[in-house]
C-alpha positions in Angstrom: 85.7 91.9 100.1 85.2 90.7 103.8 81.7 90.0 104.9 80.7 91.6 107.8 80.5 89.0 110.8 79.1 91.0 113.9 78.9 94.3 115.8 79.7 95.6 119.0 76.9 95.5 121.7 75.5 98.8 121.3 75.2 99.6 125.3 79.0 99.0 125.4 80.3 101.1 122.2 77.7 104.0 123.6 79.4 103.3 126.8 83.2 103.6 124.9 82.7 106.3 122.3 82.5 109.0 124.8 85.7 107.8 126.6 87.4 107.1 123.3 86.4 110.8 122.0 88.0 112.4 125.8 91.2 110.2 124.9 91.9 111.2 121.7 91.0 114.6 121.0 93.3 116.7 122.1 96.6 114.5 121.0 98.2 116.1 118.1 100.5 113.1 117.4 100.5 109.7 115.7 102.2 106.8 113.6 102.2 103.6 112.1 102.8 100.4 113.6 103.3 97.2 111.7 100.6 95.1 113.6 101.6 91.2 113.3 98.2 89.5 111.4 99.1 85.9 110.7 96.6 84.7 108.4 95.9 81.7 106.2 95.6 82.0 102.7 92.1 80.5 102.2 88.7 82.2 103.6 88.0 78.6 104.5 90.4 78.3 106.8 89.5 82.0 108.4 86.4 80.5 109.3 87.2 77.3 110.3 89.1 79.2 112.9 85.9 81.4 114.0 83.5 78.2 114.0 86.1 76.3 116.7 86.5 79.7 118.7 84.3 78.0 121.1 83.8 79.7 124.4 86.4 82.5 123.1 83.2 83.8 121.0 79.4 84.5 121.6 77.9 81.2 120.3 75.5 83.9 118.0 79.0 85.0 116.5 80.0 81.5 115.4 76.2 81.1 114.1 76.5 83.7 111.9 79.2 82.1 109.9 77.7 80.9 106.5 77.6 77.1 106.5 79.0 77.2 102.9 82.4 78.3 102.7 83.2 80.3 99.4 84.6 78.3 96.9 88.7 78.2 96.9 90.5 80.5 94.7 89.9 79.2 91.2 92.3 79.5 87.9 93.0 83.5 87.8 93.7 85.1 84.6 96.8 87.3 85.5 98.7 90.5 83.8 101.9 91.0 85.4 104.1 94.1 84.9 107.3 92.1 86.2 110.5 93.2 87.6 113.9 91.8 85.8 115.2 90.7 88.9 112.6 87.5 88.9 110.4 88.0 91.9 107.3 88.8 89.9 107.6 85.5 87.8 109.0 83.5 90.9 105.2 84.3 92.4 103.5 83.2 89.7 105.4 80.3 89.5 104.6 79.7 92.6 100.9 80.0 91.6 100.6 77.7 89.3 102.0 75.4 91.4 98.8 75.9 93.5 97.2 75.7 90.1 95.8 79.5 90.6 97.0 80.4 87.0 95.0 80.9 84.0 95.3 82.9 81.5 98.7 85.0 81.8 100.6 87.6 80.4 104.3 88.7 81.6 105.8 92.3 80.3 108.9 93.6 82.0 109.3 97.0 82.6 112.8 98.2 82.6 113.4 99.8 79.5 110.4 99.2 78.0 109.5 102.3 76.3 105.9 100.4 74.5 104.8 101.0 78.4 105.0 104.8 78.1 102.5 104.6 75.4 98.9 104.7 76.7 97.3 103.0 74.1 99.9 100.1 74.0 99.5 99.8 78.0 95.1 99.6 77.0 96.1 96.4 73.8 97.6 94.8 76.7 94.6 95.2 79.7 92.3 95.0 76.8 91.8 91.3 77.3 90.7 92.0 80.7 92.3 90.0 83.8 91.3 88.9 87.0 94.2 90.5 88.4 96.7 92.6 87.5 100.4 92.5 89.4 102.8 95.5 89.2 105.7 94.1 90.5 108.4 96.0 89.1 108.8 98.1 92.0 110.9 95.3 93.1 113.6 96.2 90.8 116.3 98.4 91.8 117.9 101.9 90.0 121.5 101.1 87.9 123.1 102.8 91.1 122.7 104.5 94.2 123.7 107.7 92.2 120.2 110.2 93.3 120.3 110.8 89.3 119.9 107.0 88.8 117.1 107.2 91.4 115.6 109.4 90.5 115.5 108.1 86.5 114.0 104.5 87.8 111.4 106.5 90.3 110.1 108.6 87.7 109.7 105.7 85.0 107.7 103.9 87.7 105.8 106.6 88.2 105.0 107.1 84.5 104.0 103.4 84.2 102.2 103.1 87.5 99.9 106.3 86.7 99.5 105.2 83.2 98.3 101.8 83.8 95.8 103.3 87.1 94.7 105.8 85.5 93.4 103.5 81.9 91.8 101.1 85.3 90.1 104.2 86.1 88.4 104.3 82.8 87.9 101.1 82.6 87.4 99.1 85.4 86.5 96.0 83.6 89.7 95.4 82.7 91.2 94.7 85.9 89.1 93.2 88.8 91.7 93.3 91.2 95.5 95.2 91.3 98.3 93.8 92.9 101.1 95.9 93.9 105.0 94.7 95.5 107.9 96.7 96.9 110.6 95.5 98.6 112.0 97.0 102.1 111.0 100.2 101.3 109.3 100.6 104.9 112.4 98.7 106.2 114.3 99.7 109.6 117.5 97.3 109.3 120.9 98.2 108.7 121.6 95.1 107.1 118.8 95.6 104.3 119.9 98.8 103.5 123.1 98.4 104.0 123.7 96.2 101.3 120.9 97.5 99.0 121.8 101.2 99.1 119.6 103.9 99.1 118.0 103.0 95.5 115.7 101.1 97.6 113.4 104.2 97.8 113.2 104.2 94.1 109.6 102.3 94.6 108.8 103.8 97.9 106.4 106.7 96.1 104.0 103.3 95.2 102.6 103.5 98.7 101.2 107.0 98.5 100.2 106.2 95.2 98.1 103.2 96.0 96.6 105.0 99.2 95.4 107.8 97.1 94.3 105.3 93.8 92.4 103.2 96.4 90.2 106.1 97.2 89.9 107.7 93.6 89.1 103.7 92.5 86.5 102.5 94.6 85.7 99.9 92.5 88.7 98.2 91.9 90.5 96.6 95.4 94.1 97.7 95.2 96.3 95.4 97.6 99.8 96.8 98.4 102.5 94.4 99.7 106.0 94.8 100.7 108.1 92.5 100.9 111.7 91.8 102.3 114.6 92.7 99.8 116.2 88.8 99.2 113.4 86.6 99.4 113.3 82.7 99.9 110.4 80.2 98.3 108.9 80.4 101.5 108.4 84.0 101.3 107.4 83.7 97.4 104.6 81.7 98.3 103.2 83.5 101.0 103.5 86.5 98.5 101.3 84.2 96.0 99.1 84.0 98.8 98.3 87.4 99.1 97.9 87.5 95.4 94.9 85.0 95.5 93.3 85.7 98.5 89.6 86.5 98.5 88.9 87.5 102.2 91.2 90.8 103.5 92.4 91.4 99.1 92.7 95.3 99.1 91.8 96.1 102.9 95.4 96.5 104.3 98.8 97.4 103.4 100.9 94.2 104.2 104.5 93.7 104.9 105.7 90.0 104.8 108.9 88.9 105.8 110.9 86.2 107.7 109.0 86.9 111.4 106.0 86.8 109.0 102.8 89.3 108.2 102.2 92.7 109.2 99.3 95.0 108.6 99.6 98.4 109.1 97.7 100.5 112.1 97.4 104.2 112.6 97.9 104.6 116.5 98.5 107.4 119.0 102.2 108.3 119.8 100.8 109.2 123.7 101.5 107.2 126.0 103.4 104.8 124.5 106.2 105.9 122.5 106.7 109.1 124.3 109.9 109.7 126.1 111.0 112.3 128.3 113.5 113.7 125.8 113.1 117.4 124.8 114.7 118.6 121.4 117.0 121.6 121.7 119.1 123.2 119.2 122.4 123.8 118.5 123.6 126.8 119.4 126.7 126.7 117.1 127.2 125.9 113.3 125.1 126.7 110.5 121.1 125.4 110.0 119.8 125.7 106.3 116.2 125.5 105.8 114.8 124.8 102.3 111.5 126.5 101.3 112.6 129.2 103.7 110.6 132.1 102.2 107.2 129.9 102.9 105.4 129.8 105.7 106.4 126.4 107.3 110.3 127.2 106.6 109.6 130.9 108.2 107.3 128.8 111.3 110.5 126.7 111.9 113.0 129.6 111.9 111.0 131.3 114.7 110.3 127.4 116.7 114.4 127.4 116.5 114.9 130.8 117.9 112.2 130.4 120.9 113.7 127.4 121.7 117.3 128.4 122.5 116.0 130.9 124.8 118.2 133.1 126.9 120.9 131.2 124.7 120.1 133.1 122.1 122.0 135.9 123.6 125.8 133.8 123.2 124.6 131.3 120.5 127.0 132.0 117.4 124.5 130.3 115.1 123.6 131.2 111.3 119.8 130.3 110.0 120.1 130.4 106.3 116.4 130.5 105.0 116.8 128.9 101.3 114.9 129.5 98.6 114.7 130.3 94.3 113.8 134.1 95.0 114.2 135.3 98.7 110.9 136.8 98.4 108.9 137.0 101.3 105.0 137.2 100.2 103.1 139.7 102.6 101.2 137.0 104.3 104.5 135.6 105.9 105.8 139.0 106.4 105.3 139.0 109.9 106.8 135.6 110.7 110.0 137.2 109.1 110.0 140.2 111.2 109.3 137.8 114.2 112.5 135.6 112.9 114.7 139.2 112.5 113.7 140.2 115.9 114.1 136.9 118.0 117.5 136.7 115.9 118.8 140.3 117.0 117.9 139.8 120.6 121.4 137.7 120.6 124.1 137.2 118.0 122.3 134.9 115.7 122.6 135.5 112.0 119.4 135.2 110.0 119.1 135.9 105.9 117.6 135.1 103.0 119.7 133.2 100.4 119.2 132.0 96.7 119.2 128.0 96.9 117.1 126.1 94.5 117.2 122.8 96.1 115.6 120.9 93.3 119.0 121.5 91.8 121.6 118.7 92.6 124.4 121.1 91.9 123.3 123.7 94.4 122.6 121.4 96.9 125.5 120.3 96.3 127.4 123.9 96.6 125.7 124.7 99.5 126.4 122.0 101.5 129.9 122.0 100.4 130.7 125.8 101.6 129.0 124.9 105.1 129.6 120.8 105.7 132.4 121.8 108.2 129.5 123.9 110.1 126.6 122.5 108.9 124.8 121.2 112.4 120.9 121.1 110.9 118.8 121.5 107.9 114.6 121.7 107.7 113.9 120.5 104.2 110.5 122.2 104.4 109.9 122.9 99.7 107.1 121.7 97.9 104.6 122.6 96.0 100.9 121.0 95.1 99.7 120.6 91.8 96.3 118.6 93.0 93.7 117.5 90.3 92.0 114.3 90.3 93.6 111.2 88.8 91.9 111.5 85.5 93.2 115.0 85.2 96.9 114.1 86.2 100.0 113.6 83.8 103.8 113.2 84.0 104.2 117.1 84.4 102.7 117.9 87.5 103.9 115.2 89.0 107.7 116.4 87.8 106.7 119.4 89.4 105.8 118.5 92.6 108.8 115.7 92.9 111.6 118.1 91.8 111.2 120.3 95.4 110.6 117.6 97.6 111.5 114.1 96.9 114.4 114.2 94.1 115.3 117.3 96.2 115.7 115.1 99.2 117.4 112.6 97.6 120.1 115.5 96.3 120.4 117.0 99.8 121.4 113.2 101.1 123.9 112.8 98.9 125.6 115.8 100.0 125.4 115.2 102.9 127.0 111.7 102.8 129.4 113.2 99.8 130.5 116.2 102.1 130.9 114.2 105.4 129.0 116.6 107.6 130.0 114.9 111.0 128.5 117.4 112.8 125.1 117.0 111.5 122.4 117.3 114.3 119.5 116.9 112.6 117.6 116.8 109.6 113.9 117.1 108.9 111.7 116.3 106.3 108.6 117.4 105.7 106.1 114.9 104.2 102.6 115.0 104.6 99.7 112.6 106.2 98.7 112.9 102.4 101.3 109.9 102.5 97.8 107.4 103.5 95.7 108.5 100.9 94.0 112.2 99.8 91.6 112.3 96.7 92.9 115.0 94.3 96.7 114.3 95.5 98.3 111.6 94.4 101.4 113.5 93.3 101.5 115.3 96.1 100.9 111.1 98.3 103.3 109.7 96.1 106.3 112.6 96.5 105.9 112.6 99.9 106.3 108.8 100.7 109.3 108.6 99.1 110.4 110.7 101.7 109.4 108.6 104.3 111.4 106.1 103.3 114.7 108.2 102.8 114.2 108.6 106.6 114.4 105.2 107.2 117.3 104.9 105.1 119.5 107.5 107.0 118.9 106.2 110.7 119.2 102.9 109.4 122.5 104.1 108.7 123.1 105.6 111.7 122.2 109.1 109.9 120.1 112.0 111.4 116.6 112.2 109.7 113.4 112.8 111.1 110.4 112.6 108.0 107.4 114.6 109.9 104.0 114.0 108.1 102.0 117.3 108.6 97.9 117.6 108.2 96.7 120.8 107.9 98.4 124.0 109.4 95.1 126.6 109.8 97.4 130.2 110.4 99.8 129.9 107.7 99.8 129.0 103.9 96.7 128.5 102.1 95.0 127.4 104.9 94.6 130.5 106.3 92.8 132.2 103.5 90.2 129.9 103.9 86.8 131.6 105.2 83.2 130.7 105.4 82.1 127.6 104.4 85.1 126.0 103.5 86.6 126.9 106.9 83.4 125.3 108.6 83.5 122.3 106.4 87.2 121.8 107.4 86.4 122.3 111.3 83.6 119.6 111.3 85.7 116.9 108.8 87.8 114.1 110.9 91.0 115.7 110.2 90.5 119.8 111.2 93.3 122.3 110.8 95.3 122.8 113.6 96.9 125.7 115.1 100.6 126.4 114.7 100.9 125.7 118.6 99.1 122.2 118.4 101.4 121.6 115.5 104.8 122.6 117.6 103.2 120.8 120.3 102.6 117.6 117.9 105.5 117.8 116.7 108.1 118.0 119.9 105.9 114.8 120.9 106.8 113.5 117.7 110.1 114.0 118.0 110.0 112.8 121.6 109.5 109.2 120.7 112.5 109.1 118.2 110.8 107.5 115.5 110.7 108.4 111.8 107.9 108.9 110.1 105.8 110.9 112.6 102.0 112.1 111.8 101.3 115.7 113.2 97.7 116.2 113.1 94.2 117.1 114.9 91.6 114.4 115.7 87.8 115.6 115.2 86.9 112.1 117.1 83.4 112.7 117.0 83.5 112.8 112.7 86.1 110.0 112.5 83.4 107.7 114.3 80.5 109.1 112.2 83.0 108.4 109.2 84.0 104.8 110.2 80.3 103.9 111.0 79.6 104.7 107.5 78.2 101.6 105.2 81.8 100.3 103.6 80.4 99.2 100.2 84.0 98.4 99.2 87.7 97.3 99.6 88.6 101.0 100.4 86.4 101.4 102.8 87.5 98.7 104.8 90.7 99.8 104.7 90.0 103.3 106.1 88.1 101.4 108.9 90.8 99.4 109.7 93.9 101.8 109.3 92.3 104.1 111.7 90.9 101.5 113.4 93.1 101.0 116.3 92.0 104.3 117.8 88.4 105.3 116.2 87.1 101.6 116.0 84.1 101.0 114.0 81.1 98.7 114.9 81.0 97.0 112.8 83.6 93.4 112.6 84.1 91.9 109.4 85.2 88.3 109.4 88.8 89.1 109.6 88.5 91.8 112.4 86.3 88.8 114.3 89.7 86.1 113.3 92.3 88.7 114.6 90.5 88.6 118.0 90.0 84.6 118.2 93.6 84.5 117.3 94.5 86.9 119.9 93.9 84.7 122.5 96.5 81.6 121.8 98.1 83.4 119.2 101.3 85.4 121.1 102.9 87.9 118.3 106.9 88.4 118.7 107.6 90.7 121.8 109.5 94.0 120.0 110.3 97.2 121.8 108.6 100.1 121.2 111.6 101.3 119.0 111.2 98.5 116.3 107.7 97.5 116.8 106.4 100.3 113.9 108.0 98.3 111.6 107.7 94.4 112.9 111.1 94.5 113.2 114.1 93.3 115.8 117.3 95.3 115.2 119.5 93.0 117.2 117.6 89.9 115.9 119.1 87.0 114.4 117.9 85.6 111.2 116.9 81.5 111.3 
């Protein structure tokens, strides 16, 4: 774990926190950028850096360096769950080069049934390792079928949560976890392109490991993703972050050829709003999964207010989509509000059976309407939270079926159908995505979906993956009284109204980038979070992922390295539109 270096001066962060409070409550929108972090792989190197800072640093800075450095990276006894494509053993290779490697152990995972078994995954952690790699994410489905995606997602899954949870138990048997994707948070044609979209098979692994890190405190869990083809260069610097002590566990990484990312929660205001307001179509069909729920009924009405007076000529159809077409008496009114926007004009609204975990209905609805079809608002799911120790294959089953293997149904039919006329297409994911005890399911599902949106406008597709935080006047929210209403309003991350969420969400969609976080700041608790003592990897990485816009005082050694290195050090200049992903469209590989 880093060691904390220094602190702000406390006149000037009194002097900031005020001003940083007035800027940021009030904005109802955020998302990730891919912050470039070059960084050596040994902690003596990081401070070697800081001690020659020179006038760059307050000499009391540099003097607070240890004169010892830690020792370098000894022999590591490693586990690896390895992918049969290579890349796991090409990185230990690569270690042992370095002369890292101890003990090690290599199981592949693809179609290894012994790793379904619990008590066979505990004979192999048994011996207890110094790290343990799950690299199998690197792997692809047989095809791009959604039925082969979804069969290689879900044994991930069933590996991934056996293997956390047995960590959990026992947290002697792995000090540190390693975790590798590749190009699942990936904006380039070419990538996907060529890899298809079974890239997203592994793309759940991030919300998994943002919601692990918090419900396993004690073990660091570093998640890294990589580019899909990969050259020795790349392997080692993937090695690197496999040994490295300083920074191991505090930030999601991304490594590729224009070299290492970290990401950054940040503001969408000012910077990646545009002018660009979103209208509907007025023609054509819009289905809207979920539709008997509250967000799919809050959408049908946000449609209908927003063609306006051209709701009186609009010759559209709304199809609200669900398994029963029952509207529960708490979203009764937002139905009647749909019926009677609807019949101020010629627009068709109803309630239709559509169980969109079903590939073949998908399919059959998007069939009857791809000649119409000009939107959809894929808005099912359902929670089945418990802590990790509590969880098991079922409820996460349950909670993929509606949204993610649902997703990935609804974009094959799409591309099967050739619905040209496609306007848009939302998905609703959650800000769970970065980490909620009690959800990992619910973490996982929904960054899966995330990445589906990067696959589709990566293709030139319509998708728009909108991660919600909590809605406070519909759903279960909005049962919530007393104390656990209070509680929420005073936490970081309050509920919001359904007008801050429109409102967050038309600056979302504003910027044109995909994934989007819709949510309400409580400034005042996010500093009084991040100012917290961080005993641990996890903590650190809170601090610094929400960093960028509620920064803490305190500056471990690597936050006090990223701002020596910030004054010679001059990242690649990217556009607004590709910096969230460290990426240059029009780019030219070396």
């Amino acid at each position: 774990m880093s060691e904390v270096f220094a602190a702000w001066d406390d006149a000037l962060y009194a002097k900031r926190k005020p001003e940083i409070i007035s800027e940021v409550d009030g904005k109802f929108c955020c998302l990730v950028e891919w912050v470039e972090q070059p960084l050596p792989p040994t902690e003596k190197a990081i401070r070697d850096t800081i001690r020659k800072a020179g006038p760059t640093l307050p000499k009391a800075i540099i003097d607070a360096v240890p004169k010892e450095d830690p020792s370098e990276t000894g022999k590591l006894d490693i586990l690896a769950f390895a992918d049969e494509s290579g890349l796991t053993t090409s990185v230990l290779d690569s270690l042992q080069q370095h002369r890292h490697v101890g003990a090690k152990k290599v199981v592949n995972v693809y179609g290894n049934d012994d790793l379904l078994d619990a008590e066979k995954v505990e004979e192999l952690l048994a011996d207890s390792w110094d790290v343990v790699v799950f690299g199998a994410g690197a792997d692809s489905p047989e095809s791009n079928d959604p039925d082969d995606v979804v069969k290689w997602s879900d044994r991930l899954i069933k590996v991934f949560l056996t293997l956390v949870q047995i960590i959990q138990r026992k947290p002697s048997y792995a000090k540190k976890l390693f975790v590798l994707t590749t190009d699942t948070h990936s904006n380039e044609s070419k990538t996907w392109n060529e890899a298809g979209v079974g890239l997203v098979a592994a793309s759940h692994l991030f919300g998994m490991c943002n919601t692990c890190r918090l419900e396993l405190p004690s073990t660091p869990i570093h998640y890294v993703d990589c580019e899909y083809k990969v050259d020795d260069d790349l392997v080692e610097q993937i090695g690197y972050e496999v040994s490295r002590k300083a920074g191991f566990g505090e930030n999601s990484v991304r490594l590729n050829w224009r070299g290492r990312f970290v990401a950054r929660m940040v503001l969408a205001e000012p910077r990646y709003t545009s002018s660009k307001i979103f209208q509907p179509p007025s023609t054509g069909v819009v289905g809207i999964g979920g539709g008997n729920g509250a967000l799919g009924l809050v959408m049908g009405k946000y449609l209908l207010e927003r063609l306006g007076d051209q709701r009186k000529t609009a010759s559209l159809e709304i199809k609200f989509l669900s398994r029963s077409c029952k509207i529960q008496p708490a979203q009764q009114q937002l139905w009647d509000d749909v019926q009677r926007l609807a019949a101020e004009g010629s627009i068709k609204v109803t309630q239709e059976k559509c169980d969109v975990s079903s590939r073949e209905a998908v399919e059959a609805f998007v069939s009857e309407h791809a000649d119409r079809l000009v939107g959809f608002v894929h808005s099912a799911g359902i929670l089945r939270d418990a802590l990790l120790m509590n969880q098991d294959a079922e409820k996460y089953d349950a909670v993929f079926k509606p949204k993610a293997w649902a997703a990935l149904y609804l974009n094959h039919a799409l591309e099967k159908f050739n619905c040209d006329k496609l306007e848009f297409l939302w998905l609703f994911s959650s800000v769970a995505t970065y980490g909620n005890p009690g959800q990992s399911p619910y973490s996982a599902a929904n960054s899966l979906l995330d990445s589906l949106s990067r696959y589709r406008n990566a293709k030139g597709l319509p998708c728009t993956a909108m991660q919600w935080a909590g809605w406070g006047e519909v759903g279960m929210a909005a049962g919530l009284e007393g104390l656990a209403r209070k509680r929420m309003e005073e936490s970081p991350m309050p509920f919001f109204t359904n007008a801050q969420g429109l409102a967050g969400m038309d600056v979302g969609l504003s910027t044109g980038v995909s994934p989007f976080c819709v949510m309400r700041y409580n400034a005042s608790a996010f500093f009084d979070q991040s100012n917290q003592e961080a005993k641990n990897a996890s903590a650190h990485y809170m601090r610094k992922f929400w960093g960028q816009s509620i920064p803490p005082k305190e500056l471990t050694e690597l936050d006090v390295y990223d701002a020596v290195k910030s004054n010679f050090y001059e990242p690649h200049e990217l556009t607004f539109a590709h910096f969230i992903s460290g990426e240059e469209l029009a780019a030219d590989e070396p």
